[in-house]
N, C-alpha and C positions, 0 to 999 in steps of 0.2 A: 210859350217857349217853343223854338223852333230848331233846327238840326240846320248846321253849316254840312252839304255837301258838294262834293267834286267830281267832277267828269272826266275822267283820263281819257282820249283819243274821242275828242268831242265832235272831231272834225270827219270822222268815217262812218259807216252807214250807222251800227248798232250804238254809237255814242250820240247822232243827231237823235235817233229814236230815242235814247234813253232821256233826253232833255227834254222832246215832245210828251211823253207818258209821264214822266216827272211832274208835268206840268198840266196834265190831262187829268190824273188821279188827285190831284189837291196832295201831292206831297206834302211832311208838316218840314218846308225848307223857308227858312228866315233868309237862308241865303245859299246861291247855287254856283259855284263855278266851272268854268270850260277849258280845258286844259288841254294840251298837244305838244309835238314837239317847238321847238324853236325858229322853224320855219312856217308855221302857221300861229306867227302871234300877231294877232292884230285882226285875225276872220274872224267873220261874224259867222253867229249860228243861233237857230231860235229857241225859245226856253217861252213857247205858249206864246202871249203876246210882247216878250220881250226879247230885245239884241243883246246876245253877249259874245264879247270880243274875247278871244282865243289868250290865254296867257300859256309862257310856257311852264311845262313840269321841271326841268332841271330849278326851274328859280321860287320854284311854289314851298312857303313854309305852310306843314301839315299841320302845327301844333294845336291849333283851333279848330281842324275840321273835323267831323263828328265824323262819317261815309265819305267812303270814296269807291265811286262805282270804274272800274277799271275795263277800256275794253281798248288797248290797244296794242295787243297778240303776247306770246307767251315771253320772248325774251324782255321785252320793256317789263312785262309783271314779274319776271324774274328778278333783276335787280331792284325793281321800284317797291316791290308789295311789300316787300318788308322793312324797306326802310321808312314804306309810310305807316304801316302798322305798331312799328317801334313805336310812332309818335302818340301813339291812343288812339288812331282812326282806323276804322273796320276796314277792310278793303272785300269787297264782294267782285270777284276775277273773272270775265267772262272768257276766259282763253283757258288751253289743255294744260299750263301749267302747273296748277296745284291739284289738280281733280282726284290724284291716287295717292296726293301723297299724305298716310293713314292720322294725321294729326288737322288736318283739313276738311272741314264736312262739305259732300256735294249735296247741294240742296234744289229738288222741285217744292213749292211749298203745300202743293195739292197733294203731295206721296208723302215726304219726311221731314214736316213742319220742324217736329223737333228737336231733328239732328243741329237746326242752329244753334242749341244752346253749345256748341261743343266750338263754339268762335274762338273762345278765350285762349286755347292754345296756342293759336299762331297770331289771333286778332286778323284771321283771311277765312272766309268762303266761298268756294268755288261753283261757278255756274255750271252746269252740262251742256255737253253738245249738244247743238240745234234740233239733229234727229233724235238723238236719245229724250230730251224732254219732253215731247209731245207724242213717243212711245211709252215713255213708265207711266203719263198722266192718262191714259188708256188704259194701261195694265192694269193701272192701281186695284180699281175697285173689283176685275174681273180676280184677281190673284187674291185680295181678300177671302171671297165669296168661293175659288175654286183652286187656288193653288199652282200656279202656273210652271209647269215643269222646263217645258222648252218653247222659244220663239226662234222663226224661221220668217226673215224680213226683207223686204228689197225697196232702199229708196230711190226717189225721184228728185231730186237735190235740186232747188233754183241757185242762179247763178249768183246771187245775192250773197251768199254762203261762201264766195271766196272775195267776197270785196267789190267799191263801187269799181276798180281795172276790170274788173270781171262783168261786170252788168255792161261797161263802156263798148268791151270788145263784144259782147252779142250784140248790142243796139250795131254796131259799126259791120258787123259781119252780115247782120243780117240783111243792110241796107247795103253792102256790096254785093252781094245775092243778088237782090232785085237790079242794079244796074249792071250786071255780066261784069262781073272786077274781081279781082283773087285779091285774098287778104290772108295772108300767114299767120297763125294762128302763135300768140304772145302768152297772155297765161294760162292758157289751156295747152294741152298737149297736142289734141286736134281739134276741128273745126267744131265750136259749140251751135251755130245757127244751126238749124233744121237735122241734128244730129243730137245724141246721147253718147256722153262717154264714161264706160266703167268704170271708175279712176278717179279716187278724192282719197286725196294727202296722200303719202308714201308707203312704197309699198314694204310689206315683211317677207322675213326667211320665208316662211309658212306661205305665202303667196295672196296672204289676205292685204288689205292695205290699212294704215294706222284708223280712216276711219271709222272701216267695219270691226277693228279691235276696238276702239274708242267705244261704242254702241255696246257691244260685248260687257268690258269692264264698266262703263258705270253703268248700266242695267242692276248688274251685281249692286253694285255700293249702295246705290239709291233705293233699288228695292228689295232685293232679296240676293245672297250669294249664291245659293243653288240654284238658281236659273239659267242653263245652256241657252248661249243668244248668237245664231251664225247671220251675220248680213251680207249685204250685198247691195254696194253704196254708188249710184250712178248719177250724174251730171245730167243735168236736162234743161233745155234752151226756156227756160222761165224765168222771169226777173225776179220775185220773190212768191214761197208759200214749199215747202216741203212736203213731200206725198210720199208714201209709206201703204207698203199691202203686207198684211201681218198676217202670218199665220202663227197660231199658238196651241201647244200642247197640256193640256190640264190634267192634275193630277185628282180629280174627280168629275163626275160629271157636269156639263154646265152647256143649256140649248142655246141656240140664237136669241129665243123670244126672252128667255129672261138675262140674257148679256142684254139687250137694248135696252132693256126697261134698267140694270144696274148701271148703266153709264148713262141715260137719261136724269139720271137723279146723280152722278156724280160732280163734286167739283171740278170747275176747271175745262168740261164735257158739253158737247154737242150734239147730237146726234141727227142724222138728214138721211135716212133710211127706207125709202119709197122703190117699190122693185118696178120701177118703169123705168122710161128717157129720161134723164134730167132729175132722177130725184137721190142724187146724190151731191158729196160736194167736192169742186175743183179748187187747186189753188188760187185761179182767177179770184174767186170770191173770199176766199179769205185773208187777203190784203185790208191791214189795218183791223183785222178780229183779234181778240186776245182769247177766243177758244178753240180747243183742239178737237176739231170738228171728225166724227166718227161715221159712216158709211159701209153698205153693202155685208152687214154683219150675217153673216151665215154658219153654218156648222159643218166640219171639215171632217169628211167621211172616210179618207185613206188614213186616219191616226184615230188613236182611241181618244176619245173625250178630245176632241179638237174643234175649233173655232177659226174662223179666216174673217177680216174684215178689211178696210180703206183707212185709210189715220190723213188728216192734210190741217196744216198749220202755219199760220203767220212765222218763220224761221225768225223775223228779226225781231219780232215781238214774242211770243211766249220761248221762242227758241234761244234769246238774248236777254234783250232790252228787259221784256215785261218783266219774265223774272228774275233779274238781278233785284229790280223795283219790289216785287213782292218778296225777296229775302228781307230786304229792307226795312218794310213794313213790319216781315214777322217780327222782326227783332223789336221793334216799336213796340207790337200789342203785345208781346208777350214780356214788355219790361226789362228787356233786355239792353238796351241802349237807351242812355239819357244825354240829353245836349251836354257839353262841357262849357256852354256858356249862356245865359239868359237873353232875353231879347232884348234891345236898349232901350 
């Protein structure tokens, strides 16, 4: 017995991944569909070694699909999530839509496996942002073991993270560079080839921008509310892998040698920590990884009981795709979701 699921925005980066990994992990899917607006019905997109052609969402009846993995931005999840949820179908949302709102569990499934049982509310699950997931799946076991008071963060954001317009214009930028040609910068604010810029999603009164609140607030939800988390979220000319230099404040003591040896043994955790050249890990290399590869862990001697390390992770896989997939899952092993219909 198998699970009917759906792919909303099948046709954008983290929707193609979510059908790739679907199909990579032996999902238990009887049956898979591709779904987008109504100007991509009829693309194909791949699901492992199979073609599936794009149908649209206005015309898709839910009434038989078990999951629906959602990832195409907050206003489509807004009108759509619940009206697909009405039908009996989970919807797990990888957009900022639902993430606060306190009847909706954010779920990494390495930190707070068992906030999914809390689905039934709304029949929605919200993903986390891309940096925030491959931050708390760090934290986790360090904030067990020590208590984490405050984090003081600065990301490295690939361009991946605002969409394939966004990967098209570095690829296009960069190759105007090289031929002396000016190219005006479309959805970036300024030039992203061979530059960094401060500046992801909008900004606030307070002068932070929504995504270094984003970071902030679900820190809180996902692992702990007392946790003060200031960041500091910057653009960087990379097609995909998000990078992150963390530094954290603990509320007891806790050295470098036994942080490496607690996230060496955690889920979800990597660790690539050699104090020479190269013996750390770049985003280059974590393309197409599903862990959240940990580096340069040392202990941060201007704060009491502090720790500074490197955090870099696949943004469209464990930051998206993967884990929407393993919500999924959890709801599975934990008996949580049964098909609503048998195999034929």
């Amino acid at each position: 017995m198998g699970y009917k699921v759906a792919v909303v925005g099948a046709t954008g980066n983290v929707g193609r991944e979510m059908l790739a990994i679907l199909a990579e992990r032996g999902f238990p899917a009887d049956e898979v569909v591709a779904l987008a607006s109504r100007r991509s019905i009829g693309v194909e997109v791949s699901y492992g070694e199979r073609i599936l052609k794009i149908k649209a969402l206005e015309h898709f009846d839910f009434a038989d699909t078990d999951l629906c993995l959602m990832s195409a931005g907050s206003a489509i999840s807004k009108e759509w999530s619940p009206k697909i949820a009405a039908k009996g179908c989970v919807v797990i949302d990888n957009s900022s839509c639902w993430r606060y709102d306190p009847d909706v569990p954010l779920v990494v499934p390495e930190v707070n496996a068992a906030a999914v049982a809390d689905f039934k509310k709304k029949n929605i699950i919200a993903n986390p942002n891309c940096s925030t997931a491959q931050l708390v799946v760090a934290l986790k076991p360090l904030h067990d073991r020590a208590k984490v008071k405050r984090v003081v963060v600065a990301t490295y954001q690939s361009v991946s993270g605002a969409g394939k317009e966004a990967m098209d214009e570095l690829f296009s930028q960069t190759r105007a560079v090289f031929a002396a040609n000016t190219q005006e910068p479309g959805k970036f604010p300024k030039r992203i080839a061979f530059n960094v810029i401060p500046h992801i999603d909008v900004f606030m009164e307070d002068g932070f921008t929504r995504e270094e609140w984003k970071m902030s607030a679900e820190t809180k939800k996902i692992l702990d509310p007392k946790i003060d988390v200031v960041a500091t979220c910057v653009r960087v000319p990379v097609f995909i892998g998000h990078s992150e230099a963390v530094h954290v404040e603990f509320e007891k003591a806790i050295g470098a040698d036994e942080a490496r040896e607690l996230l060496r043994n955690a889920p979800g955790v990597l660790v690539v920590d050699k104090r020479e050249a190269g013996g750390y890990v770049t985003p280059h290399e974590v393309v197409g990884e599903d862990a959240t590869y940990v580096s340069r862990i040392r202990e941060d001697k201007t704060v009491k009981h502090g720790l500074a390390f490197w955090c870099v992770a696949d943004n469209l896989r464990k930051g998206a795709a993967l884990n929407a997939i393993q919500i999924a899952e959890c709801l599975i092993n934990r008996k949580l979701l049964a098909p609503k219909k048998k195999a034929a």
